[in-house]
C-alpha positions in Angstrom: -22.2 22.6 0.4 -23.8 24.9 2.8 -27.7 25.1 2.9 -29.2 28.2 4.3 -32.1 28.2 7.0 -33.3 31.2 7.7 -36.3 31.0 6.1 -36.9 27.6 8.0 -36.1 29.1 11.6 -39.7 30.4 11.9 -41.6 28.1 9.9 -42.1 24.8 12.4 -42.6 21.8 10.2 -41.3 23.3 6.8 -39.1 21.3 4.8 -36.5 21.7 2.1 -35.1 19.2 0.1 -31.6 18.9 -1.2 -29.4 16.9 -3.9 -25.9 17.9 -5.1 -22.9 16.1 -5.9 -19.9 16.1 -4.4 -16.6 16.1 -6.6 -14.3 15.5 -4.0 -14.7 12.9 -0.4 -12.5 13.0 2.4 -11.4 9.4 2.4 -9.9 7.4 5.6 -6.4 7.2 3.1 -4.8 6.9 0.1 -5.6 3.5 -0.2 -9.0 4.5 -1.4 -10.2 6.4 -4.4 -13.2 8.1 -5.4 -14.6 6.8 -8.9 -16.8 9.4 -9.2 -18.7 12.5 -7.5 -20.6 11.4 -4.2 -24.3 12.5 -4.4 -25.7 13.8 -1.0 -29.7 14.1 -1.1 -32.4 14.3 1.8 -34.4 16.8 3.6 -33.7 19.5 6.4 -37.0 19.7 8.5 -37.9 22.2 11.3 -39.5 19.9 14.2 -40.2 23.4 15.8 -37.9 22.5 18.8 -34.7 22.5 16.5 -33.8 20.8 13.0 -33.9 17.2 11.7 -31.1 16.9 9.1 -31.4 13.3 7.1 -30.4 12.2 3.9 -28.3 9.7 2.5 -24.8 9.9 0.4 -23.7 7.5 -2.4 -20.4 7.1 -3.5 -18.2 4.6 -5.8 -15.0 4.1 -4.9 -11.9 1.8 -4.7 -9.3 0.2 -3.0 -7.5 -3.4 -2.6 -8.8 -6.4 -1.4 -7.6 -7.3 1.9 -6.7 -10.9 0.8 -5.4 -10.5 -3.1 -4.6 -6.8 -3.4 -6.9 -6.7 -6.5 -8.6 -3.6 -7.0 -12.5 -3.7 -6.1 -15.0 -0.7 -6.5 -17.7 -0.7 -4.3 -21.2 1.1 -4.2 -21.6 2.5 -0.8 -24.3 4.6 0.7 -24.4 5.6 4.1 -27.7 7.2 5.5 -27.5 9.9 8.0 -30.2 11.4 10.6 -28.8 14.9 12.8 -30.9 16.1 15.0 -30.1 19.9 15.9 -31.6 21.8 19.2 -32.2 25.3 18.0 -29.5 26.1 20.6 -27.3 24.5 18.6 -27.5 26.6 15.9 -26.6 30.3 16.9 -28.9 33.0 15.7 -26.4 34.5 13.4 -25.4 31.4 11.4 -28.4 30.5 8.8 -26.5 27.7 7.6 -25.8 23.9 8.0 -23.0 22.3 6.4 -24.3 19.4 3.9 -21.0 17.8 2.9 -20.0 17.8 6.5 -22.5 15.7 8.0 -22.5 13.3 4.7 -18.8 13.0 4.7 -18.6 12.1 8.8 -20.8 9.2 8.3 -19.2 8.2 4.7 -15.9 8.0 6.7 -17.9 5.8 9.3 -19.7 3.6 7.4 -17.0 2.3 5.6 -16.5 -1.3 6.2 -13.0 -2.3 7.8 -12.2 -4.8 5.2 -13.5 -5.2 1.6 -12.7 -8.4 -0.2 -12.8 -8.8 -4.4 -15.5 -11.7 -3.1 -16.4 -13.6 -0.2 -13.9 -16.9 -0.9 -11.2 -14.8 -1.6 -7.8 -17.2 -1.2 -5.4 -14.0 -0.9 -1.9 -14.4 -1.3 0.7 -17.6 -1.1 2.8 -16.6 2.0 5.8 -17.9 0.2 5.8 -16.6 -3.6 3.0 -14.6 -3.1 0.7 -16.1 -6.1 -2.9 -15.2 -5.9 -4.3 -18.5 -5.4 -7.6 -17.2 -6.6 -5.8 -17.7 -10.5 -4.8 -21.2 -9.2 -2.3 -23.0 -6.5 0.7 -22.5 -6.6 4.3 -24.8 -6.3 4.8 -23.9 -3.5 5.1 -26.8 -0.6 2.9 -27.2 1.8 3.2 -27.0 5.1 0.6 -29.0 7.4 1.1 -26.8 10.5 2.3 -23.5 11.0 5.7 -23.2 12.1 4.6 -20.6 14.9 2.6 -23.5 16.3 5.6 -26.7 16.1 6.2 -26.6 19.4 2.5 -27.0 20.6 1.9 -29.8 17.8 5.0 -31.3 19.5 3.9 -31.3 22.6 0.5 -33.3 22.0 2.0 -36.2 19.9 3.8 -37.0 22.8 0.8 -38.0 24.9 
């Protein structure tokens, strides 16, 4: 969504408020998916040196757990503050573009791994059982076998 700010440009500490939804996010891949529209809401402020742009956007959406590969939604919000010099903004283009600026720090305020819950078990490496249903049959091993060769190495001190 654009907003227009032409009537802001000579009006040094005016304000206009905005909240729309968003039906569709740019999201980091298809491992994600949007529950639901994204609301964007804040305020565009002339400082009288340029434009203050903050707001904040919430969104629902989901992907898998990093450990069990269950699906989790998550609430997010990410809060955003732009600051625009009135340079920036070229005297022929009265508009700002809202779903831009929400979406660029949606993308980076995502976390880089989301988990179902915080003692998550994930996966057994062998039969691949989510252990947070229960163990498995599987045998256990005591070390990894990447790691024998160093666990040999101190029993023989």
């Amino acid at each position: 969504m654009k907003m227009e700010i032409g009537s802001l440009r000579n009006e040094p500490g005016a304000r206009v408020a905005f909240d729309f939804f968003l039906p569709r996010l740019a999201l980091p891949s298809e491992e994600y998916r949007l529950l639901g529209p994204a609301r964007v809401f804040g305020a565009l402020t002339n400082t009288g040196d340029g434009f203050q742009l903050a707001g904040k956007l919430e969104a629902e959406v989901e992907t898998a757990c990093a450990r069990c590969l269950r699906p989790v939604a998550l609430a997010f919000a990410a809060d955003f503050d732009e600051e625009y010099g009135a340079e920036e903004l070229p005297a022929g283009d009265d508009t700002v573009d809202l779903a831009a600026v929400g979406e660029q720090y949606f993308l980076a305020s995502l976390p880089m791994r989301i988990l179902c819950r915080q003692d998550c078990r994930g996966l057994c490496p062998q039969c691949g059982k989510a252990l947070n249903d229960g163990d498995c049959d599987c045998p256990r091993q005591e070390t990894d076998p990447r790691l024998a060769a160093l666990k040999a190495l101190l029993e023989d001190e």
